[in-house]
C-alpha positions as CSV (number, residue, x, y, z in Angstrom):
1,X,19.4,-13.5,-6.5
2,X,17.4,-10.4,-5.6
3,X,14.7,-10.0,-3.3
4,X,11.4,-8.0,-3.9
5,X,12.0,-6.0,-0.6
6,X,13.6,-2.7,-1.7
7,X,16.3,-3.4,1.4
8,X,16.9,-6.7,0.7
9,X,17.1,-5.4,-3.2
10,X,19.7,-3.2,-2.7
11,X,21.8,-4.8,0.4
12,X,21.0,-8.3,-0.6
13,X,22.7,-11.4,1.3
14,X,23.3,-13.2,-1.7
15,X,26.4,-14.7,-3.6
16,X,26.3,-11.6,-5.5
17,X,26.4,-9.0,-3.3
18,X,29.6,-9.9,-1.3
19,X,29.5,-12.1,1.5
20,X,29.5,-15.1,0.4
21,X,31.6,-15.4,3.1
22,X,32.6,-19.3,3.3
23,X,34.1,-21.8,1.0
24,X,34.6,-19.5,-1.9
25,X,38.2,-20.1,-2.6
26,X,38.3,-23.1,-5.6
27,X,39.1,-26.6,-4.9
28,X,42.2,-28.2,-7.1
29,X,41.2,-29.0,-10.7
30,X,37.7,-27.9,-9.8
31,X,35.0,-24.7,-9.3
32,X,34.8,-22.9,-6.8
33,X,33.2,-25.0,-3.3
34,X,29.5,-23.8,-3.5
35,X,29.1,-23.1,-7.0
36,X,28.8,-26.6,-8.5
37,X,24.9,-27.2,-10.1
38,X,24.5,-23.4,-8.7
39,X,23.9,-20.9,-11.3
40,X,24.2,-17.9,-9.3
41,X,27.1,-18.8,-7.0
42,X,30.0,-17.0,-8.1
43,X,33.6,-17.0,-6.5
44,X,34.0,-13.7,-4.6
45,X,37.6,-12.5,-5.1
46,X,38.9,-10.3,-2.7
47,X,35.6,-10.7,-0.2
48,X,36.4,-9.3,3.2
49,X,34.1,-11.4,5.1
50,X,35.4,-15.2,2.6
51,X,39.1,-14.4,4.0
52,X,40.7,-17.7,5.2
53,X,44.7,-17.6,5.8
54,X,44.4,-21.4,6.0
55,X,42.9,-21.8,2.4
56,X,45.6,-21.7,0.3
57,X,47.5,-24.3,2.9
58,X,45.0,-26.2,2.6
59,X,44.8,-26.0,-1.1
60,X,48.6,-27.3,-1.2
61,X,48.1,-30.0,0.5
62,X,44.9,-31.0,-1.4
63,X,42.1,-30.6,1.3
64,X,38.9,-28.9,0.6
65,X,39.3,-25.4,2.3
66,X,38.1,-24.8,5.7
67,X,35.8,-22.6,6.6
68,X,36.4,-18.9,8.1
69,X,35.8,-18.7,12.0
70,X,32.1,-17.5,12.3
71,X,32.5,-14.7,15.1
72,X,30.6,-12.3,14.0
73,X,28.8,-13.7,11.5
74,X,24.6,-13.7,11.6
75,X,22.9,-17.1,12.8
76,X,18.9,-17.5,12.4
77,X,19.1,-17.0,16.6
78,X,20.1,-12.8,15.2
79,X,17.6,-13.0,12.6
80,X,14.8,-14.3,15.0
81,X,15.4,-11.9,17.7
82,X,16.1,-8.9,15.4
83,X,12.6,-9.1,14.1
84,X,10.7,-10.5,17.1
85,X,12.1,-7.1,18.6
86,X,10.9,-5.3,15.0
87,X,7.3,-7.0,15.1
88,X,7.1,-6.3,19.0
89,X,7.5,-2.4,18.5
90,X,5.4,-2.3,15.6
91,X,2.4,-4.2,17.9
92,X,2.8,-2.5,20.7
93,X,2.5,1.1,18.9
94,X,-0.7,0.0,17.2
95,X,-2.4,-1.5,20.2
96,X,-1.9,2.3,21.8
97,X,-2.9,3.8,18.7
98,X,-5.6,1.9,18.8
99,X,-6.0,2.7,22.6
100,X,-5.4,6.3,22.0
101,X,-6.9,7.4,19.1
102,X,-10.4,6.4,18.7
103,X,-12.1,6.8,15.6
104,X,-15.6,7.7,16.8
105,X,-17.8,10.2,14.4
106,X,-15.9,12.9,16.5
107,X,-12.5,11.9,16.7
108,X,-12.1,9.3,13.4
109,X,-10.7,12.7,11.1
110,X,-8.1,13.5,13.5
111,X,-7.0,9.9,14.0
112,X,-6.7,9.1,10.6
113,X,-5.0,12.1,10.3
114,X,-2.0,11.2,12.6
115,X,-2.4,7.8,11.5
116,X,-1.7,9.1,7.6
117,X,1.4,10.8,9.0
118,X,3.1,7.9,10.8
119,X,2.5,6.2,7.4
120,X,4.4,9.1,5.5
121,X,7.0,9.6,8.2
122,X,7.3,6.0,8.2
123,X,7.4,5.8,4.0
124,X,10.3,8.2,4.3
125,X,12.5,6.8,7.1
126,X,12.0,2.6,5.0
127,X,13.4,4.1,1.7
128,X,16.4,6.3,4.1
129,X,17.2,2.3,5.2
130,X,16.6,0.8,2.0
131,X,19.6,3.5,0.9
132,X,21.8,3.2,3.3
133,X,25.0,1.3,2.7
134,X,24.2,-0.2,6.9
135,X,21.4,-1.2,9.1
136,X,20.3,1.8,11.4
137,X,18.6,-0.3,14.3
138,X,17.2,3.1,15.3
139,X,16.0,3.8,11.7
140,X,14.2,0.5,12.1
141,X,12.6,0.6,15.1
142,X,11.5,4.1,14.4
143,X,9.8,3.1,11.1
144,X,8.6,0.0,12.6
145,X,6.7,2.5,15.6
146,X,5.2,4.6,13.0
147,X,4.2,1.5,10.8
148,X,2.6,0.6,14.2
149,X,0.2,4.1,14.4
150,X,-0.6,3.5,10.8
151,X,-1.7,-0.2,11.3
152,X,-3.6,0.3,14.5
153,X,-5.8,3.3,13.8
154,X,-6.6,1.3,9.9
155,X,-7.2,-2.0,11.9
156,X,-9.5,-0.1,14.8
157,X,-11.9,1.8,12.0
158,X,-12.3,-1.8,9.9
159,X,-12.7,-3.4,13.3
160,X,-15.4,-1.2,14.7
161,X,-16.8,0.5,11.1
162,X,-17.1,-2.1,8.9
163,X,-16.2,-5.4,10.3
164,X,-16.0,-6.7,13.9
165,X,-13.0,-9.3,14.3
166,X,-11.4,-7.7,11.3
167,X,-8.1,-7.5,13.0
168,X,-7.9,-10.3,14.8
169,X,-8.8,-12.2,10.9
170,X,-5.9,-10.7,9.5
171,X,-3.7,-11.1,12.2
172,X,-4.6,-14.9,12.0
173,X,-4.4,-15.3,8.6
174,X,-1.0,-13.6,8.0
175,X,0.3,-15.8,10.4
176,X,-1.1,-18.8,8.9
177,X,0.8,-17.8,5.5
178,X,3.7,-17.3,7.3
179,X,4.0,-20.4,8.3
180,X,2.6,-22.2,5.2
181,X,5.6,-20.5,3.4
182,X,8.1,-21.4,5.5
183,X,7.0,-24.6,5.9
184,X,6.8,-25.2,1.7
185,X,9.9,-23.0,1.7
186,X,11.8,-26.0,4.0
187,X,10.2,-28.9,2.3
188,X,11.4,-27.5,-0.9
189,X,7.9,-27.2,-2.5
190,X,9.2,-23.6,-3.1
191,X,12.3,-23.4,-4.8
192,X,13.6,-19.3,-5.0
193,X,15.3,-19.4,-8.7
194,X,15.7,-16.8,-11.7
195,X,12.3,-18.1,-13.2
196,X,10.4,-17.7,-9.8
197,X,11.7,-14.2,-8.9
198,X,11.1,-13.2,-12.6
199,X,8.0,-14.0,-12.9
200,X,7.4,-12.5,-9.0
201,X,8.6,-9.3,-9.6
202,X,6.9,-8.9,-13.2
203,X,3.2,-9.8,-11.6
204,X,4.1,-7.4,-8.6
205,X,4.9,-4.5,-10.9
206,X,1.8,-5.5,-12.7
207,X,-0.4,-5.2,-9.8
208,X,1.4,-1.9,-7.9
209,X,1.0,-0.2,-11.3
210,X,-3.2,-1.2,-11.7
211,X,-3.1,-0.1,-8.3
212,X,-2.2,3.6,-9.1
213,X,-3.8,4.1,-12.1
214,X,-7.1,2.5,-9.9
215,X,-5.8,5.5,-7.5
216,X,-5.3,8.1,-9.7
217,X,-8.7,7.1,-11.2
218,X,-10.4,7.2,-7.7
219,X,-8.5,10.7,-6.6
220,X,-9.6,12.9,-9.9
221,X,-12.6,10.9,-10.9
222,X,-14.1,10.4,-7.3
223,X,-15.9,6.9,-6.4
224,X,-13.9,3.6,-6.4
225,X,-11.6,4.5,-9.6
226,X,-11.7,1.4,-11.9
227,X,-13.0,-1.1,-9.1
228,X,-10.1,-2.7,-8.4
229,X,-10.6,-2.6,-4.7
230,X,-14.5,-2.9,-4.6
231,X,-16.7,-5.9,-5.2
232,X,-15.6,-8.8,-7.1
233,X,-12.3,-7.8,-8.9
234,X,-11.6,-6.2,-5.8
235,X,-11.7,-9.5,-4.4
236,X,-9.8,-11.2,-6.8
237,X,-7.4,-8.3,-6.5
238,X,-7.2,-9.4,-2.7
239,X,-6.1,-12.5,-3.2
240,X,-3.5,-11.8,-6.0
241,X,-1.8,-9.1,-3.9
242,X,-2.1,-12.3,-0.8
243,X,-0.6,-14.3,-3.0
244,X,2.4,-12.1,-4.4
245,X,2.8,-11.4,-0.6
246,X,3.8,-15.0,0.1
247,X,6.0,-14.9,-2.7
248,X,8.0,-12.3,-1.1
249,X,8.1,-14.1,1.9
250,X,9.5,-17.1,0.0
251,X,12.2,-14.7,-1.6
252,X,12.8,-13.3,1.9
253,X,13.8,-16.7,3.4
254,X,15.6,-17.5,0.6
255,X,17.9,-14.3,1.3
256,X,18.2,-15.2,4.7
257,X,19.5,-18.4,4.4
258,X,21.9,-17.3,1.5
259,X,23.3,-14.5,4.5
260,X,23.7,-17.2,7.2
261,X,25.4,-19.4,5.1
262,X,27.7,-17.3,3.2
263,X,29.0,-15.1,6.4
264,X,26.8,-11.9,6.3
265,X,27.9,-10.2,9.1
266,X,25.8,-10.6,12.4
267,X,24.9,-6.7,12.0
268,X,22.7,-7.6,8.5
269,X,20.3,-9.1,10.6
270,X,18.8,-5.8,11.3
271,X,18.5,-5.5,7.5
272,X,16.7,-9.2,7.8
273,X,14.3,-8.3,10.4
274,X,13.3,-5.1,8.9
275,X,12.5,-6.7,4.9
276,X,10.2,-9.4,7.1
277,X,8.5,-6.7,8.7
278,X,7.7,-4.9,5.3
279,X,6.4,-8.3,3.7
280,X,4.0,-9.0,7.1
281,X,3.0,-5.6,6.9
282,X,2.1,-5.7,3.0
283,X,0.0,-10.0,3.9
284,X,-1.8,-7.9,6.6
285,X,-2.9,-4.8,5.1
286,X,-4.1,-7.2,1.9
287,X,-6.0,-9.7,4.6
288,X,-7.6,-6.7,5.9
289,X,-8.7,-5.0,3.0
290,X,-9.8,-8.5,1.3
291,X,-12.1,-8.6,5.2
292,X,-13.7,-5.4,4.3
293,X,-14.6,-5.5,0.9
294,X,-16.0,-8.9,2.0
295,X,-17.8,-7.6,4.5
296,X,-19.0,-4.6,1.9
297,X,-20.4,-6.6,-0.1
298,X,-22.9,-8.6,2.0
């Protein structure tokens, strides 16, 4: 399995990207421990992290193999405290931004400018990560301060422009779909299969790509392009682009358990932390936009 954050897509914690880190080795006259009625669990030969001298003794002697000591290895406690310390950057650089750059008729151009420049900066340094063969905690943090300008100079011009308690909406309900997710997720009302992340990442390529050509359209042909983000489909687009957010978060949480139970090491929870925060960040900016155009409209 695959997420549909670019780090999670290309330094996964699943089966298939090599740490599938305990009970790999195959029981007698059986498949592999973990792989029965799983599709996508697949032994890992030769896994660093799956290493147990005591398996093949074990195997001799007809007992399921034990699993590898777990020193080292990344419990929900890392993941929880990775991205609390991710989210708690990220808020406290937008409430200064928001502090700090005010975006009164004579100061709104060069807020948002600085405020478009985090975003780049902050563009460039999540795809350096989502390259990298490691976490970078400073990489991380960095973005995650720069995401934080960005998001507190946007939220401060919806909040006082165009819609007062705009913010404080969005922060609310990202929150609440948060914990709607992981709540379904648990239950297992969500299950995270081939079907669901095919479909997923098919209706998320869908919507980036009407988004550009709505951008394109708006950029050379001036107004709102094709209406995408304005009025009623803009609405509707709103909620999809809400709703393909959850999804991610469903996928994320899916990843994350697949890491804590097959022995990602304790230094992927970075990479956790920092895929959550790119899925808040995307339920946010879609609450806030869906508040505006609401707002617009009346």
């Amino acid at each position: 399995m695959r997420s549909s954050n670019p780090v999670f897509s290309r330094r996964g914690f699943s089966r298939d990207n090599g740490y599938a880190g305990f009970n790999t080795a195959p029981q007698a006259g059986g498949a592999a421990v973990g792989t029965q009625g799983n599709p996508y669990a697949q032994p890992q030969a030769g896994n660093p992290y799956a290493q147990n001298p005591y398996a093949q003794q074990d195997l001799q002697h007809g007992a399921p193999p034990q699993a590898p000591a777990t020193t080292g290895r990344m419990t929900m406690d890392d993941v929880v405290m990775r991205t609390g310390t991710t989210l708690g950057v990220l808020v406290v650089t937008a409430a200064l931004a928001w502090a700090l750059l005010p975006v009164d008729d004579a100061n709104i151009g060069r807020s948002y400018g600085i405020a478009i420049g985090a975003a780049l900066v902050g563009m460039v340094l999540a795809l350096v990560q989502s390259f990298k063969r490691k976490a970078s905690p400073p990489l991380i943090l960095a973005y995650a301060a720069l995401e934080g300008v960005f998001l507190g100079v946007v939220s401060s011009v919806v909040d006082n422009r165009i819609a007062d308690g705009a913010a404080m909406q969005a922060v609310i309900g990202t929150l609440a779909v948060f914990t709607a997710v992981l709540v379904a997720y648990k239950a297992g009302w969500i299950r995270v299969n081939r079907r669901f992340y095919g479909f997923v990442m098919a209706a998320a390529m869908g919507f980036v790509l009407l988004m550009a050509v709505n951008l394109l359209f708006a950029v050379f042909g001036g107004g709102d392009g094709l209406g995408f983000r304005s009025g009623g489909l803009g609405i509707v687009f709103g909620i999809i682009g809400i709703l393909l957010g959850a999804a991610f978060l469903a996928m994320d949480f899916k990843q994350v358990e697949d890491g804590i139970a097959y022995g990602a090491p304790r230094e992927e929870a970075w990479l956790a932390a920092f895929g959550l925060t790119l899925t808040l960040v995307w339920i946010y900016l879609e609450f806030l936009r869906l508040i505006s155009i609401l707002n617009s409209s009346d």
